[in-house]
PyMOL Python script that loads the backbone (N, CA, C, O; Angstrom):
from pymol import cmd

cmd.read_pdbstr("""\
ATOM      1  N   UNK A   1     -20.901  -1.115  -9.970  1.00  0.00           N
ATOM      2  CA  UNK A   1     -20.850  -2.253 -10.858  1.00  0.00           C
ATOM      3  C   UNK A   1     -22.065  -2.191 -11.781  1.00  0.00           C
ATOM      4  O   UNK A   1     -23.141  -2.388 -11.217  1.00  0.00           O
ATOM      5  N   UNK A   2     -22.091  -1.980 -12.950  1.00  0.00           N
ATOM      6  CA  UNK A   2     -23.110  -2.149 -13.799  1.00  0.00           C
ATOM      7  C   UNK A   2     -23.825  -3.258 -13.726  1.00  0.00           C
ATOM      8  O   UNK A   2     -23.435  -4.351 -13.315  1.00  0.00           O
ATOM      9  N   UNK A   3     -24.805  -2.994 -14.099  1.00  0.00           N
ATOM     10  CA  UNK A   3     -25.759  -4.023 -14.267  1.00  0.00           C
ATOM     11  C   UNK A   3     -25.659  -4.909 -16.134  1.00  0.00           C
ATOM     12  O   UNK A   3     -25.542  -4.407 -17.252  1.00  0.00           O
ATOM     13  N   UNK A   4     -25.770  -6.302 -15.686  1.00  0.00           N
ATOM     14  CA  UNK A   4     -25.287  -6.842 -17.450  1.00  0.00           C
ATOM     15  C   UNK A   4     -23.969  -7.259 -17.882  1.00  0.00           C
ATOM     16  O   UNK A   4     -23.651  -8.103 -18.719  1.00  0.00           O
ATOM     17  N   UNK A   5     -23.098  -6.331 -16.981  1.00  0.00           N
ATOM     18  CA  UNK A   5     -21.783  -6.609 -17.473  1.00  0.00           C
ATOM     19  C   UNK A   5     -21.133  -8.115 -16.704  1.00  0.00           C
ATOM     20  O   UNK A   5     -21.000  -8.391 -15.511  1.00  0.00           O
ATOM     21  N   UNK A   6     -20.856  -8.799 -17.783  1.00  0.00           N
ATOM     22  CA  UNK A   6     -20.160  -9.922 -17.886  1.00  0.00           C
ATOM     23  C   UNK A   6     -18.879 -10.590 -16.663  1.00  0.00           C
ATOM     24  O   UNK A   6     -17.911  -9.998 -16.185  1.00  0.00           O
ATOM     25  N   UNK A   7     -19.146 -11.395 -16.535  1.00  0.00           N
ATOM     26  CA  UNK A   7     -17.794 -11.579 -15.507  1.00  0.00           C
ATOM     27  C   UNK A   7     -16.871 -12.221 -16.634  1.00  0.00           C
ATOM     28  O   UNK A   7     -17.178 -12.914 -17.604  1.00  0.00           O
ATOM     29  N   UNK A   8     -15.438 -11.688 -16.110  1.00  0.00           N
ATOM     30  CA  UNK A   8     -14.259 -12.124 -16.704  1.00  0.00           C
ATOM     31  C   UNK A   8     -13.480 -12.519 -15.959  1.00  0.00           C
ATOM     32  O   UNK A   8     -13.661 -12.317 -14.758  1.00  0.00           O
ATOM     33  N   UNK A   9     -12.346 -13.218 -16.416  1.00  0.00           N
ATOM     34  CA  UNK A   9     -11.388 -13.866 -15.644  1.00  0.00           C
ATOM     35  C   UNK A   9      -9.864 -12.884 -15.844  1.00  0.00           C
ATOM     36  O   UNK A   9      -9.461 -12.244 -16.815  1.00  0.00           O
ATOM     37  N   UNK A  10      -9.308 -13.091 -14.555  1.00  0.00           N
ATOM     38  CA  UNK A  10      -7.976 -12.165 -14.441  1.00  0.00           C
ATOM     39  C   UNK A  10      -6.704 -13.431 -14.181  1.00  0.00           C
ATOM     40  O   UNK A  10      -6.782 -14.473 -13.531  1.00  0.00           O
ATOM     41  N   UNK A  11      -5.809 -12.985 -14.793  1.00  0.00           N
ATOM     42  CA  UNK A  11      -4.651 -14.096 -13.969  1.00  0.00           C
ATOM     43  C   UNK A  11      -4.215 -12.725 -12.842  1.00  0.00           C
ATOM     44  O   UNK A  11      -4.063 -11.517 -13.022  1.00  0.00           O
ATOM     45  N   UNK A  12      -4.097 -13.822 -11.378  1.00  0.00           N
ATOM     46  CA  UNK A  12      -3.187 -12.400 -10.602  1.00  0.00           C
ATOM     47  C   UNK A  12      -1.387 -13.138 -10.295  1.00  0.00           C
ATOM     48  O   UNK A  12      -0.942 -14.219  -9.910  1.00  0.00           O
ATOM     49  N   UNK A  13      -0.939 -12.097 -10.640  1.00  0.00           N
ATOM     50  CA  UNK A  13       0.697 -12.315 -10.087  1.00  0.00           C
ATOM     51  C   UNK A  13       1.484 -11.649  -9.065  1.00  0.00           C
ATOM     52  O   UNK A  13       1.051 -10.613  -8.561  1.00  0.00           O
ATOM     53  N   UNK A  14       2.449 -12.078  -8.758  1.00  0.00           N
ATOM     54  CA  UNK A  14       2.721 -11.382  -7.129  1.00  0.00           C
ATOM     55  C   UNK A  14       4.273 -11.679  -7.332  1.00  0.00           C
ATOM     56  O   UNK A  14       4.674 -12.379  -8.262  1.00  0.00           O
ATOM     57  N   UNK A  15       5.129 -11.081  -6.372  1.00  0.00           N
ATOM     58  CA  UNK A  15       6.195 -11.220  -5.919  1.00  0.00           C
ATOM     59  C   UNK A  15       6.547 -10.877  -4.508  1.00  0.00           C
ATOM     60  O   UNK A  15       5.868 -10.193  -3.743  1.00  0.00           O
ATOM     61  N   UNK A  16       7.371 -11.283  -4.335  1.00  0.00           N
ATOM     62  CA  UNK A  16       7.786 -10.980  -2.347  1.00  0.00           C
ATOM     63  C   UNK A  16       8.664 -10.095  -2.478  1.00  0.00           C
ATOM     64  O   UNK A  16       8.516  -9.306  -1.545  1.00  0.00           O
ATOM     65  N   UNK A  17       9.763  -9.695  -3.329  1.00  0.00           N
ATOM     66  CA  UNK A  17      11.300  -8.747  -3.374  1.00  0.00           C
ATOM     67  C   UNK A  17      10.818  -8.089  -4.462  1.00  0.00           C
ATOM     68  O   UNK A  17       9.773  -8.326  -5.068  1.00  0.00           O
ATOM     69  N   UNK A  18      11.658  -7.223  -4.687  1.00  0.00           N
ATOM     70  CA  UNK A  18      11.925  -6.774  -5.648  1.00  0.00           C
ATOM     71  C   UNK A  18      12.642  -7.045  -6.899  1.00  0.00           C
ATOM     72  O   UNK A  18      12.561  -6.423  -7.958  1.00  0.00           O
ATOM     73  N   UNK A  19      13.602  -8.421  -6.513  1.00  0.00           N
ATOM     74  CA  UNK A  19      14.613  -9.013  -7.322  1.00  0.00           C
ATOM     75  C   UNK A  19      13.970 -10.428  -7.168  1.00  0.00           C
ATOM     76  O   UNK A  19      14.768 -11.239  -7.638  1.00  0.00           O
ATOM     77  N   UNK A  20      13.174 -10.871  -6.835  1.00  0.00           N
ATOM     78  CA  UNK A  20      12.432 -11.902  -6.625  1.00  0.00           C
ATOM     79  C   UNK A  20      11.658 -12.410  -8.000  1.00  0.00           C
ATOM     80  O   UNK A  20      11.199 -11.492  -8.681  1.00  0.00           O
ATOM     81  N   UNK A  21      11.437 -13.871  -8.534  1.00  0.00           N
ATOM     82  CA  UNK A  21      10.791 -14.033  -9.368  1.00  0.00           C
ATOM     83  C   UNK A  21       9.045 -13.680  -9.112  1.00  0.00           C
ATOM     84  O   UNK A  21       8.300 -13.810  -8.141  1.00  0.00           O
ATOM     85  N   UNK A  22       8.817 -13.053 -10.856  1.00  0.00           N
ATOM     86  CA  UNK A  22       7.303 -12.946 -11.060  1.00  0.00           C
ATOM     87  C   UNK A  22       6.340 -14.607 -10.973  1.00  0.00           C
ATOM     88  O   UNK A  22       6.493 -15.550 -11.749  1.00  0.00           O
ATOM     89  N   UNK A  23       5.407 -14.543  -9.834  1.00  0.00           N
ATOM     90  CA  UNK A  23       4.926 -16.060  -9.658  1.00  0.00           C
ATOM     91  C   UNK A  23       3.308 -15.418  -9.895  1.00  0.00           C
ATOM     92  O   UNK A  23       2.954 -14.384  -9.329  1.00  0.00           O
ATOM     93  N   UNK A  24       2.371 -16.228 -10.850  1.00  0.00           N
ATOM     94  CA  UNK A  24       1.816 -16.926 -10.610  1.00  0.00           C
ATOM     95  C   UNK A  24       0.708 -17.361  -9.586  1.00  0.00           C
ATOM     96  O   UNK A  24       0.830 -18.538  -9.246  1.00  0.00           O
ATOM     97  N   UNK A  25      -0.047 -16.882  -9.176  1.00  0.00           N
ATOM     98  CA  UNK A  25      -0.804 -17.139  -7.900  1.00  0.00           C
ATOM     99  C   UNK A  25      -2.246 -17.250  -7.920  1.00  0.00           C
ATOM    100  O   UNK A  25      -3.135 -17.658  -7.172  1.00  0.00           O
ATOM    101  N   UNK A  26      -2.173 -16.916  -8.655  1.00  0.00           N
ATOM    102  CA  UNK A  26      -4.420 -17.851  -9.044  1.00  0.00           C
ATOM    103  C   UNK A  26      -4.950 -17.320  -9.737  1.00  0.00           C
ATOM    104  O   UNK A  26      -4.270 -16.623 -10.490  1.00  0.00           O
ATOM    105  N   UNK A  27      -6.230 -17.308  -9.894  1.00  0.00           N
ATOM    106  CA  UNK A  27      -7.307 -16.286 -10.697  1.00  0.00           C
ATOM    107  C   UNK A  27      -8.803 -16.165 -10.174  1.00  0.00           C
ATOM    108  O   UNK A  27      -9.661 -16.934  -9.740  1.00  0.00           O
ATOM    109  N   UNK A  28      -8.678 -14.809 -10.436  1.00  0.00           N
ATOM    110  CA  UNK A  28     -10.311 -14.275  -9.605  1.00  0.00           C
ATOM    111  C   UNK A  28     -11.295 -14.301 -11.002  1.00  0.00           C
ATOM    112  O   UNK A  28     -10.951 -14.406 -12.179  1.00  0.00           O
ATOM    113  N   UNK A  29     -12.662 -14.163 -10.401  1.00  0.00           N
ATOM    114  CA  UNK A  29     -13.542 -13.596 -11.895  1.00  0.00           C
ATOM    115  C   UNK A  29     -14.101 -12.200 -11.495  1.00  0.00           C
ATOM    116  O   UNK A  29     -14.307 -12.065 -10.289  1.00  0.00           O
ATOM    117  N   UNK A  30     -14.367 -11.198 -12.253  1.00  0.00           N
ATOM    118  CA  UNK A  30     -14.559 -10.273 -11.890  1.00  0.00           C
ATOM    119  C   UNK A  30     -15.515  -9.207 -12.960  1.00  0.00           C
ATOM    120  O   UNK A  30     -15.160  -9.225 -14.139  1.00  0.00           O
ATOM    121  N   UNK A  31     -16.460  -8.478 -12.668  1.00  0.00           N
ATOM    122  CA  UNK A  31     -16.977  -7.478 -13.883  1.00  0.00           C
ATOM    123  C   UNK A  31     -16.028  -6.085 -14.298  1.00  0.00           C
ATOM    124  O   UNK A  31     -16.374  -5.317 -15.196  1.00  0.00           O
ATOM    125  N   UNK A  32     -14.842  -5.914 -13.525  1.00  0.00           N
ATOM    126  CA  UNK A  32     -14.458  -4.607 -13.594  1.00  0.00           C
ATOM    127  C   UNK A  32     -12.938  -4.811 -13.022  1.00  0.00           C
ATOM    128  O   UNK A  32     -12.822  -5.625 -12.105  1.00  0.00           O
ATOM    129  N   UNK A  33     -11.827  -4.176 -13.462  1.00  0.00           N
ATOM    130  CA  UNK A  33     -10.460  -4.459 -13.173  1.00  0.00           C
ATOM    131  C   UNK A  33     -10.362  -3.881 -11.447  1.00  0.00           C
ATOM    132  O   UNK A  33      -9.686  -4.339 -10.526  1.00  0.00           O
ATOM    133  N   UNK A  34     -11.415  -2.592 -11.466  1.00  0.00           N
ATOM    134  CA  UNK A  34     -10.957  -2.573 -10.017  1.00  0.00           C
ATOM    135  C   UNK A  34     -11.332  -3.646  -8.931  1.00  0.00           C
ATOM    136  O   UNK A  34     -10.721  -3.780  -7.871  1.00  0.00           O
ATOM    137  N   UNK A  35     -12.581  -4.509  -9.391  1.00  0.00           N
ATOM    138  CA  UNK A  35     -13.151  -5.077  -8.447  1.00  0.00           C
ATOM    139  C   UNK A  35     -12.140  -6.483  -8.448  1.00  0.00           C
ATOM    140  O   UNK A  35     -11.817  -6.949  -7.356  1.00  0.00           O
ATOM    141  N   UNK A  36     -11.615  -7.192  -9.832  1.00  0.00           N
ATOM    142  CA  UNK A  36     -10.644  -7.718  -9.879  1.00  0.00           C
ATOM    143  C   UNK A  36      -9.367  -7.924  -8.936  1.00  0.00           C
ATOM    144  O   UNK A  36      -8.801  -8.969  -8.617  1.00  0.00           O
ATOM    145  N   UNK A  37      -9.086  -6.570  -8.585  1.00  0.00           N
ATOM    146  CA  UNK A  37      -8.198  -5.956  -7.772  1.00  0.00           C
ATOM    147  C   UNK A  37      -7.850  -6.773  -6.305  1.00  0.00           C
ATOM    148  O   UNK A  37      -7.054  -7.572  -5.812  1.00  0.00           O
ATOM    149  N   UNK A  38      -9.562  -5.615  -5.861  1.00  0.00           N
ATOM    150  CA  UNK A  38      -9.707  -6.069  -4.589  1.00  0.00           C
ATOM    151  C   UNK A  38     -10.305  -7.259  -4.358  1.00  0.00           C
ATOM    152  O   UNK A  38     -10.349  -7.428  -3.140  1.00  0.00           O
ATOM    153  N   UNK A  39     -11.045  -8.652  -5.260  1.00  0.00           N
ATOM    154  CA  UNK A  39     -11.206  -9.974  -4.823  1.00  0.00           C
ATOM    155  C   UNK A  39      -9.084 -10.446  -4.956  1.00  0.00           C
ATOM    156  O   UNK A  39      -8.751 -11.206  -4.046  1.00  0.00           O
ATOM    157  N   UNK A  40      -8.266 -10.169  -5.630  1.00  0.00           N
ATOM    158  CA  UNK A  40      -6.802 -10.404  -5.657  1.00  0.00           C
ATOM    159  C   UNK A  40      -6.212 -10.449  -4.334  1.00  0.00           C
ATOM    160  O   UNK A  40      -5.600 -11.351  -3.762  1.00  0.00           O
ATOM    161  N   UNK A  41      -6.547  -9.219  -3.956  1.00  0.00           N
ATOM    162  CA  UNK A  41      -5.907  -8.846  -2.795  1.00  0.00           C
ATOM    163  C   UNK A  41      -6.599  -9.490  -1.358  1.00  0.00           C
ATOM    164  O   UNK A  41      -5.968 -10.066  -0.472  1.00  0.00           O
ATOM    165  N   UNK A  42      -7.921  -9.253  -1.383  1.00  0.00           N
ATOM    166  CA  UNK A  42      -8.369 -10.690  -0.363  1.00  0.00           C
ATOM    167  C   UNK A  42      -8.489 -11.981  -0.459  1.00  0.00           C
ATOM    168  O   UNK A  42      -8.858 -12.642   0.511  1.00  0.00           O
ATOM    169  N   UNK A  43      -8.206 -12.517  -1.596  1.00  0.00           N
ATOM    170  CA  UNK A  43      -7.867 -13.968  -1.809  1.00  0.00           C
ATOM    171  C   UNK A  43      -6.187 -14.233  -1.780  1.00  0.00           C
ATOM    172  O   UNK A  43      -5.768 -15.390  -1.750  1.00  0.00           O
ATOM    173  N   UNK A  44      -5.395 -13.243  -1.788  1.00  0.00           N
ATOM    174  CA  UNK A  44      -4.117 -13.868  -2.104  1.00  0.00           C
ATOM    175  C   UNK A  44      -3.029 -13.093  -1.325  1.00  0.00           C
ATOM    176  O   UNK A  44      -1.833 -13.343  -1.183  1.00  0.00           O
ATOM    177  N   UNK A  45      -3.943 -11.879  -0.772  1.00  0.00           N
ATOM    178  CA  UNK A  45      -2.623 -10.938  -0.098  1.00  0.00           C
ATOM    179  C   UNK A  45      -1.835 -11.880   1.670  1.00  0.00           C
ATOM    180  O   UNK A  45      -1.094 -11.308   2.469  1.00  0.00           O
ATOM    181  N   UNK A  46      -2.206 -12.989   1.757  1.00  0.00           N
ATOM    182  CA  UNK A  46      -1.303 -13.252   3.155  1.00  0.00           C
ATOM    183  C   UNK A  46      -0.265 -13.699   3.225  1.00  0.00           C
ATOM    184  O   UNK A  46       0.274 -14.350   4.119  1.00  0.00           O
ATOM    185  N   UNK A  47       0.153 -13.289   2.046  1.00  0.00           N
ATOM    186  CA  UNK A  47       2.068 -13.638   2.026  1.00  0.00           C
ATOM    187  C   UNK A  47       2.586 -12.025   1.835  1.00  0.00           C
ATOM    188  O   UNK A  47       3.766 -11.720   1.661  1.00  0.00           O
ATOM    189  N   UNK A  48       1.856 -11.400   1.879  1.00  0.00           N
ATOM    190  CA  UNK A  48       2.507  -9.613   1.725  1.00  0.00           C
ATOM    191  C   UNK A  48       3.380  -9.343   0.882  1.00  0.00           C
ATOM    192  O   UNK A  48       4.287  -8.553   1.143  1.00  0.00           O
ATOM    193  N   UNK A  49       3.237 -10.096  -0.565  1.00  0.00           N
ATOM    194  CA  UNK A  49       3.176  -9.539  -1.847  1.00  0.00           C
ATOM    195  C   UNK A  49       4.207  -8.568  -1.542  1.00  0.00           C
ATOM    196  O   UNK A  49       3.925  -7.976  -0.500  1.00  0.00           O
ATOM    197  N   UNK A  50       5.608  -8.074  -2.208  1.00  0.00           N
ATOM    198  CA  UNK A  50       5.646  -6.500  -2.381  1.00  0.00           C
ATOM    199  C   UNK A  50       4.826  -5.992  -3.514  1.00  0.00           C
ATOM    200  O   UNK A  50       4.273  -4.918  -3.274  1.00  0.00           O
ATOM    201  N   UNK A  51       4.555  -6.646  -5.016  1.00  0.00           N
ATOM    202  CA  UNK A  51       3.923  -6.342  -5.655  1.00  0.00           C
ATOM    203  C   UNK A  51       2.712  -7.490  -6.284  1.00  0.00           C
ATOM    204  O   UNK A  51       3.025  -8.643  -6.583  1.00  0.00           O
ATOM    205  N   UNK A  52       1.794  -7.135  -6.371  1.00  0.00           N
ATOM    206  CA  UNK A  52       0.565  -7.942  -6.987  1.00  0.00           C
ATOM    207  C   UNK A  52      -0.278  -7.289  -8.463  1.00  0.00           C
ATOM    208  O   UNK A  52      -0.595  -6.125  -8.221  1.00  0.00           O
ATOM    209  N   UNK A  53      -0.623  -7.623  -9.587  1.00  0.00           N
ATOM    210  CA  UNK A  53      -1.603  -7.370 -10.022  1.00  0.00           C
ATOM    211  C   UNK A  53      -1.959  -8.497 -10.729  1.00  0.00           C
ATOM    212  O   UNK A  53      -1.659  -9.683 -10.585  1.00  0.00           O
ATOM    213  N   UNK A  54      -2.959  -7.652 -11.866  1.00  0.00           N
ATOM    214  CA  UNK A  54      -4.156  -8.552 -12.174  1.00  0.00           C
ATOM    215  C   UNK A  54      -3.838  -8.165 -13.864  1.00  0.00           C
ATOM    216  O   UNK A  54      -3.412  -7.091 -14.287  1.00  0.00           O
ATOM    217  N   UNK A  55      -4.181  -9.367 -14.643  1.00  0.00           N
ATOM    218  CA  UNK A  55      -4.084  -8.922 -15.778  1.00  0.00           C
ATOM    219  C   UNK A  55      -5.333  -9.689 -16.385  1.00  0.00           C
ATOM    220  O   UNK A  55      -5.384 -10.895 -16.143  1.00  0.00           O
ATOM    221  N   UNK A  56      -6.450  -9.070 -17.224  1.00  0.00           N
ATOM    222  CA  UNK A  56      -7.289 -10.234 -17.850  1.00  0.00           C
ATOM    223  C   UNK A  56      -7.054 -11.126 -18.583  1.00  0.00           C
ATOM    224  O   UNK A  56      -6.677 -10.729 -19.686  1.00  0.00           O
ATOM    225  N   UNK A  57      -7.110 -12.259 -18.466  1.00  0.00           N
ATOM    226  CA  UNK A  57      -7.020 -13.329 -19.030  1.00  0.00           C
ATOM    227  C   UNK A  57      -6.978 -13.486 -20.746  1.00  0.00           C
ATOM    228  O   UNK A  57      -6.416 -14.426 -21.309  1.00  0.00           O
ATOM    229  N   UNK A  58      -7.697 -12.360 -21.462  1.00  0.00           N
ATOM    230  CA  UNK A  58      -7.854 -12.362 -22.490  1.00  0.00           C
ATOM    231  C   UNK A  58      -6.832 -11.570 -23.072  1.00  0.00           C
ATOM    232  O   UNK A  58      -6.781 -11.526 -24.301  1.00  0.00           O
ATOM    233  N   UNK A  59      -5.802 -10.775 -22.224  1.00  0.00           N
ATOM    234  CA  UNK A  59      -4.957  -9.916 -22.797  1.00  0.00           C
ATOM    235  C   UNK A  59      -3.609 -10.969 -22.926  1.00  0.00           C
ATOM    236  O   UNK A  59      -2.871 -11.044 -23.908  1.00  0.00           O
ATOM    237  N   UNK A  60      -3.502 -11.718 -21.722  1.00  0.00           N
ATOM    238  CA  UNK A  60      -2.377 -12.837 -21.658  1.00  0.00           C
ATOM    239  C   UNK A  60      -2.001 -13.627 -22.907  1.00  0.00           C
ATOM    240  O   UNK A  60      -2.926 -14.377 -23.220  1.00  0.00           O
ATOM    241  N   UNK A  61      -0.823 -13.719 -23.825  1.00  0.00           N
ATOM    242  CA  UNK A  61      -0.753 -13.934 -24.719  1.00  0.00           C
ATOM    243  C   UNK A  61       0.260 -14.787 -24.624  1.00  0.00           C
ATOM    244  O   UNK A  61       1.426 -14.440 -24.433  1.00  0.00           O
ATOM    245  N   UNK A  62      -0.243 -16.275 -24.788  1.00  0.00           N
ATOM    246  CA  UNK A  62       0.369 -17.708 -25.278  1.00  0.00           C
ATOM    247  C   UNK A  62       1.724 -17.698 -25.486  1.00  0.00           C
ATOM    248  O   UNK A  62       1.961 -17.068 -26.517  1.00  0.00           O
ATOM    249  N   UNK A  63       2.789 -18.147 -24.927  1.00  0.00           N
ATOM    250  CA  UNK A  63       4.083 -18.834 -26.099  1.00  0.00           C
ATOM    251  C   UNK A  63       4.087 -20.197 -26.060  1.00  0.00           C
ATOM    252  O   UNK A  63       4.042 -20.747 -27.161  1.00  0.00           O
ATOM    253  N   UNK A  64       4.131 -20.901 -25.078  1.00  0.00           N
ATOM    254  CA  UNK A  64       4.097 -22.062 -25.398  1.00  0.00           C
ATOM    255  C   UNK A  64       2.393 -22.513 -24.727  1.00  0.00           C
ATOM    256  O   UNK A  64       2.099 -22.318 -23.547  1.00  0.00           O
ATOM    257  N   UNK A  65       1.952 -22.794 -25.196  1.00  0.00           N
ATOM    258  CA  UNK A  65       0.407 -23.386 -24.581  1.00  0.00           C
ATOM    259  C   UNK A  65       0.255 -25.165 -24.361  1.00  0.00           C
ATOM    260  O   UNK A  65       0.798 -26.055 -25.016  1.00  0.00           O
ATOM    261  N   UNK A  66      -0.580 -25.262 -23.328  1.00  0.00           N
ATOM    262  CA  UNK A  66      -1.008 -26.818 -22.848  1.00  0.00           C
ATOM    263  C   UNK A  66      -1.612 -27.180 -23.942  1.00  0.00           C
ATOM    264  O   UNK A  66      -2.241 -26.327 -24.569  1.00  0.00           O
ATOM    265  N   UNK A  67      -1.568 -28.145 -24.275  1.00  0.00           N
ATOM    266  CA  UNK A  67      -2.585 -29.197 -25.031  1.00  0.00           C
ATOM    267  C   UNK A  67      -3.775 -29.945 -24.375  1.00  0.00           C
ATOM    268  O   UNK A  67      -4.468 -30.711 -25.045  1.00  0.00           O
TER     269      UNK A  67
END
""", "prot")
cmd.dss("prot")
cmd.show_as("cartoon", "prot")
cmd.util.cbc("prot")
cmd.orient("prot")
């Protein structure tokens, strides 16, 4: 982990199936996508996910937004 580098925020998402809806499931802060990763996976893996990731927050792009 560098030294300086900034923490950012990730949305993480998960699903249980494969045909299962994409949900939603919290957000970590993190300096680095891998470390992102693994705070994801120990904050959120005890429903055994078939799939999980992490996307930064800043890449996530609006359609309808809160007021």
């Amino acid at each position: 982990m560098a030294e300086g580098t900034a923490l950012e925020d990730y949305e993480v998402f998960a699903r249980y199936g494969l045909h299962e809806p994409l949900r939603h499931v919290g957000t970590v802060r993190a300096r680095t996508p891998k470390d992102a990763a693994v705070f994801a996976y120990t904050l959120y893996d005890e429903w055994r996910w078939r799939e999980m990731f992490v996307v930064p927050r800043r890449d996530v792009v609006w359609v309808v937004r809160p007021e």
